[in-house]
C-alpha positions, -999 to 999 in steps of 0.1 A, spaced: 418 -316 88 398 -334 65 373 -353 78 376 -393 71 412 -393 62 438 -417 76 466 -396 94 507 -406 87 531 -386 105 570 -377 94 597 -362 102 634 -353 89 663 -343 112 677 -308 106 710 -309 87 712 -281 66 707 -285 26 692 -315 15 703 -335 -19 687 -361 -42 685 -390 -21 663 -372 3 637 -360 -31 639 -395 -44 636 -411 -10 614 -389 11 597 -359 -5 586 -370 -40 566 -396 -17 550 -371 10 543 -347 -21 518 -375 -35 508 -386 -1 497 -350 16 469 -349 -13 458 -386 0 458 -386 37 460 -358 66 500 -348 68 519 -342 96 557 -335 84 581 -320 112 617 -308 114 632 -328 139 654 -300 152 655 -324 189 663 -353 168 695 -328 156 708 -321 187 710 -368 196 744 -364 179 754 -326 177 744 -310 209 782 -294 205 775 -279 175 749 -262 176 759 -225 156 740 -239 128 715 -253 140 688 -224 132 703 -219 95 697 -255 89 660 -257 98 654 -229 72 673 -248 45 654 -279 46 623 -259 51 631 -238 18 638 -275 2 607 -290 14 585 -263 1 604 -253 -33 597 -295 -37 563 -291 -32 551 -297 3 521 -279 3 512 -262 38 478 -256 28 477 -295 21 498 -303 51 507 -296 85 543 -280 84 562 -278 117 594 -274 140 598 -301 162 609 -278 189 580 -251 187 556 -275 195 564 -286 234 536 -308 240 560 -335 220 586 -331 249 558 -339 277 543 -365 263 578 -382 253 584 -379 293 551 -396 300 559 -425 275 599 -429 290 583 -435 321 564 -468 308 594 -478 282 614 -513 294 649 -496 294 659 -532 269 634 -520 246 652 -490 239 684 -508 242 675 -533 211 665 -504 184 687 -512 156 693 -474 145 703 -461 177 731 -491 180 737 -480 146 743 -442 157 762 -451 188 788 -470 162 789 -443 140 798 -417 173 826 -447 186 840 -451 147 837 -412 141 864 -407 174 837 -405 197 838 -416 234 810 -429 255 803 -394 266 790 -383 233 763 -411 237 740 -388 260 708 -402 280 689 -379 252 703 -400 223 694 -431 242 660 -420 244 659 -413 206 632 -440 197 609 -430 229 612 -392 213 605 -405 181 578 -425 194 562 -393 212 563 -377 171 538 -402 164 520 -403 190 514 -370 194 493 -367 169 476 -404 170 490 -415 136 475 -442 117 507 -446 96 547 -439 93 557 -437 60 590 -455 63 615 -476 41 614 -515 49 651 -503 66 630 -484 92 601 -508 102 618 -513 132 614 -480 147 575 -484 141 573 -517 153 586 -499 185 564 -474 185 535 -500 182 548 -518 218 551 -486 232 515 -475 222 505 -508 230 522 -511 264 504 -476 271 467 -488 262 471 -518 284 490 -497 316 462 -473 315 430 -493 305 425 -474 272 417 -481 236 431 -442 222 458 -445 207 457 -462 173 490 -485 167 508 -469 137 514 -488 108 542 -486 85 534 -472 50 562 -488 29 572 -469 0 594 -480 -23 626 -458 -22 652 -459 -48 691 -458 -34 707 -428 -49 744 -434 -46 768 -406 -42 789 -396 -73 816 -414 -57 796 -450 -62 788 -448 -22 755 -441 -3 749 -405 -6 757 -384 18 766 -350 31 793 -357 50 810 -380 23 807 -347 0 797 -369 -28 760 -354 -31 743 -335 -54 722 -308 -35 691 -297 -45 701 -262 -45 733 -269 -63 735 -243 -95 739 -260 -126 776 -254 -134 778 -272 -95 758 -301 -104 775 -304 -141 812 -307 -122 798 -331 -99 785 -354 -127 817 -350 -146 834 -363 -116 813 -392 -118 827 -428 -114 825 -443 -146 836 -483 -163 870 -484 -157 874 -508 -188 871 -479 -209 905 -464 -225 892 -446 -254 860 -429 -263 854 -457 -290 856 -486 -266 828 -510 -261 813 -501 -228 798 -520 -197 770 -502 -182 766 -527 -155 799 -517 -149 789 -478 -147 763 -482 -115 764 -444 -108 758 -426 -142 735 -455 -157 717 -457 -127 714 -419 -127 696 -425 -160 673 -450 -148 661 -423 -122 655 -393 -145 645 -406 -180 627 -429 -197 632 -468 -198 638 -459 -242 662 -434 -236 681 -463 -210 681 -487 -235 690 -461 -260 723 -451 -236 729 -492 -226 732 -496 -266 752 -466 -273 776 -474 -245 785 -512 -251 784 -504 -286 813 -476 -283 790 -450 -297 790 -426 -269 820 -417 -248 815 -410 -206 823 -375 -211 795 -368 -234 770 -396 -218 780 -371 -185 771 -344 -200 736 -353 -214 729 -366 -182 737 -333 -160 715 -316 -188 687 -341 -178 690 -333 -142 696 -296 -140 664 -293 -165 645 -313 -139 655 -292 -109 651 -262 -128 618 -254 -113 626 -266 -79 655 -244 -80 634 -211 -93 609 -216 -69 633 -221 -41 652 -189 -49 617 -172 -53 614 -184 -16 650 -174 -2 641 -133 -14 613 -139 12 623 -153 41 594 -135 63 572 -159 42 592 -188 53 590 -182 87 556 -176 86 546 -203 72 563 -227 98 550 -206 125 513 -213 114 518 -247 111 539 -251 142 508 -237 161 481 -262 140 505 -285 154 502 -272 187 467 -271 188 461 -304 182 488 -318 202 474 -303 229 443 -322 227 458 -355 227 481 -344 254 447 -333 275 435 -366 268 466 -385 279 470 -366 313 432 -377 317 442 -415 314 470 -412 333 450 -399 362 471 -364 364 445 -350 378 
């Protein structure tokens, strides 16, 4: 680790292949971030199993996807600490040490846990699919941070509340135990863009309106021809509305230039450019950004021992210095 630097701390569940909300919400952010502070980014494989501990077949296939996403985006593990949630066990005994201390209200109040108990209830779900492991979802997450003494969670200003947790937790812990060790994280807000779904609705893989990174480009093209587009339209020569067109001119505010917006805003209300062909332009825009993303990826999938490897190094970093803080925890806790 480098000495002086500030240490953040993230994670992303395991779901399999990851799209363009998650590079324009998470990983363009930690790819600038791992060259400014110490970088602890996990695969929350645990996390996985809050909601789909019955389906678990897939479970080892989708921890390689996102890690061949993560790294064709450019997460560095020579820049950052790369790890399975799961491989590093220290996180599971130090989340039992925190549940101990954690007001069973505080846990009851987190907003995204009520949030993923409605989603089980609306989904067809019954009380039993809301296990004691998904209620302990923000101690477990709390024990990610912890774990390895995080100055900072870089979060959207949706997910401050899961930090401000963690901060009564670690606080609640320093008082118990008469210590000053753990730091109280800090949310790093970034500012993430919403990337809606082809469909004009959050993106998402279960909505199947995404746009995956790994998409080929005849994929991605059909998926942007499908987009919703102003419904005032009737012929390629009518003015246009690009308010009216959130998805495919807000596509264009994400991957070109404010001049080539205006440009498109003009040529639309003006009936100078039908949807088809504004479409079109704009899949050729995205695919050309991917491009590289997508060769380096498939560089990566023709060497899957590299893969692994590389998440087995950094899932034993990880262990190394979790073990450490965990040594230092039984100490205050008087374990022996």
């Amino acid at each position: 680790m480098t000495e002086g630097r500030k240490r953040i701390v993230s994670g992303m569940r395991s779901t399999g292949k990851l799209h363009l909300g998650h590079y324009f919400g998470v990983l363009a952010n930690w790819k600038k971030l791992q060259n400014e502070y110490d970088s602890f980014f996990f695969i929350a494989d645990w996390h996985a199993l809050t909601t789909k501990f019955d389906s678990t077949e897939t479970l080892a296939d989708n921890v390689y996807n996102v890690a061949l996403d993560w790294l064709s985006c450019g997460i560095d593990p020579n820049k950052s600490t790369i790890y399975v949630q799961s491989y590093v066990p220290q996180i599971a005994q130090l989340h039992i040490y925190l549940s101990m201390i954690t007001p069973q209200n505080w846990v009851e109040r987190d907003p995204t846990l009520k949030d993923m108990a409605r989603a089980l209830r609306e989904g067809g779900h019954n009380d039993s699919q809301i296990s004691y492991g998904l209620l302990g979802y923000p101690v477990l997450m709390t024990a990610d941070i912890m774990m390895f003494n995080a100055n900072y969670v870089p979060v959207g200003i949706d997910q401050v509340p899961h930090v401000e947790l963690s901060r009564d937790i670690v606080r609640r812990f320093n008082n118990i135990y008469k210590t000053d060790f753990f730091v109280e994280p800090e949310p790093l807000l970034t500012q993430i863009p919403l990337m809606k779904g082809v469909d004009g609705n959050k993106m998402g893989k279960s909505f199947n309106n995404d746009i995956k990174i790994s998409d080929d480009e005849k994929t991605t093209e059909k998926k942007i021809m499908s987009a919703i587009t102003d419904r005032s339209r009737l012929r390629r020569d009518d003015p246009g509305h690009p308010e009216d067109c959130e998805v495919v001119y807000d596509y264009w505010k994400i991957f070109d230039s404010e001049e080539k917006v205006k440009e498109i805003d003009s040529l639309c209300r003006k009936g100078e450019i039908g949807c088809a062909q504004c479409k079109r332009e704009l899949a050729q825009k995205v695919n050309e950004m991917l491009a590289p993303i997508r060769a380096k990826r498939k560089e990566l999938e023709n060497n899957p021992k590299l893969v692994k490897e590389i998440l087995l190094e950094g899932s034993n970093k990880a262990q190394k210095e979790a073990q450490i803080i965990l040594d230092k925890v039984k100490e205050v806790v008087r374990m022996y």
